[in-house]
N, C-alpha and C positions, 0 to 999 in steps of 0.2 A: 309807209316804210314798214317791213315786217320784222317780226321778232330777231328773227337773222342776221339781218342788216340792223337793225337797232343796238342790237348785243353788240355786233362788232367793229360799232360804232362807240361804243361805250369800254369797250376790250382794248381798244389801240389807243383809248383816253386813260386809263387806270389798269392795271391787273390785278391788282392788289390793294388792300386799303390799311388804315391806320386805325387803332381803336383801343382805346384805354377799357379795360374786364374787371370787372368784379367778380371773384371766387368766390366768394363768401362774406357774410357780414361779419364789420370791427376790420376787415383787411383792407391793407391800401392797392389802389388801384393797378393795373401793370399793363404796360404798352405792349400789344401783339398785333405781329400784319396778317390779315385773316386775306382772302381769297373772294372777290368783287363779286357779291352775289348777283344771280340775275333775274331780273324782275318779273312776276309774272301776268298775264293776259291785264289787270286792270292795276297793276304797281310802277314808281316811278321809282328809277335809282336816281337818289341826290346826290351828288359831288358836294358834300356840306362844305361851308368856307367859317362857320362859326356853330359854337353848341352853347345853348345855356343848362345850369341843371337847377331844377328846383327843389321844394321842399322834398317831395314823394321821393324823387333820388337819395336825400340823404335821411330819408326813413329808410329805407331799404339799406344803404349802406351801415347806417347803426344798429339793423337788426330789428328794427322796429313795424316793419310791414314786408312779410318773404314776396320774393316773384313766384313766380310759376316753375322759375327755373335759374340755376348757374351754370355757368358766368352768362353775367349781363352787361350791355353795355350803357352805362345811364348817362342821361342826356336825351333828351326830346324836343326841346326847344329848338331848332337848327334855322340856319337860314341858308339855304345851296340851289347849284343849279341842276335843271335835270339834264342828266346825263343818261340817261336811257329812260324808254317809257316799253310800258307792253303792249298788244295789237291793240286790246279794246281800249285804251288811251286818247282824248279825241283833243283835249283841252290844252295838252302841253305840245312842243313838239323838240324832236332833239335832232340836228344840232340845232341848239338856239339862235333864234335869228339876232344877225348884227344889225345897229345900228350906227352910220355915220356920227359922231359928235358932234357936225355943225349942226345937226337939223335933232340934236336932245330936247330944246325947247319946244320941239313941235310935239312930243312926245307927253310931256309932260302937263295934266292940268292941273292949275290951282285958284285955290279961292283967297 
C-alpha cells in the first residue's frame, strides 16, 4: 500500500488529534487539537489509546531539563494502534488485521 493510499487511510480515521502542550516550564498543561501528522517513508502514526508520563517529563515540566523546543507534548510511554505506516514500513501493516474471537486462543501462547 503506498503513501497515498495509506495517508488516506489514516485521513478518513482521524483528522485531527488531541494533545495536552506544554508552553513553558512551572505552566499547567493545555488541551489543543493539532492537525494529524503524516508519517514519513520509515514512521508509524499511532492512534495512541493510553500515555504514561515519567520522570524526564516532569523534569521538563519543573524546569529542570529544557527540550530542544516549545511547546511539547510529554508523554512517551504510549500503547496505540498503527494507523498509518510509511512506504519503507514492512513490519506493521494498516488496516490492522482483525481477528475472529472464537479462534483468540489460537492466537495467543503461554507458558
Amino acid at each position: 500500500m503506498g503513501t497515498a493510499l495509506v495517508w488516506e487511510y489514516a485521513v478518513s480515521l482521524v483528522r485531527s488529534m488531541r494533545a495536552m502542550l506544554l508552553d513553558a516550564p512551572h505552566r499547567l498543561l493545555r488541551e489543543a487539537e493539532l492537525p494529524t501528522p503524516m508519517p514519513g517513508p520509515h514512521d508509524i502514526l499511532l492512534e495512541v489509546r493510553a500515555c504514561g508520563v515519567c520522570r524526564t517529563d516532569l523534569h521538563i515540566v519543573d524546569g529542570e531539563v529544557s527540550p530542544p523546543r516549545f511547546p511539547i507534548t510529554p508523554g512517551h510511554e504510549v500503547v496505540g494502534v498503527a494507523a498509518a505506516c510509511g512506504e519503507a514500513v514492512e513490519r506493521f501493516r494498516v488496516p490492522p488485521p482483525v481477528h475472529d474471537a472464537r479462534f483468540a486462543k489460537l492466537l495467543v501462547t503461554c507458558s
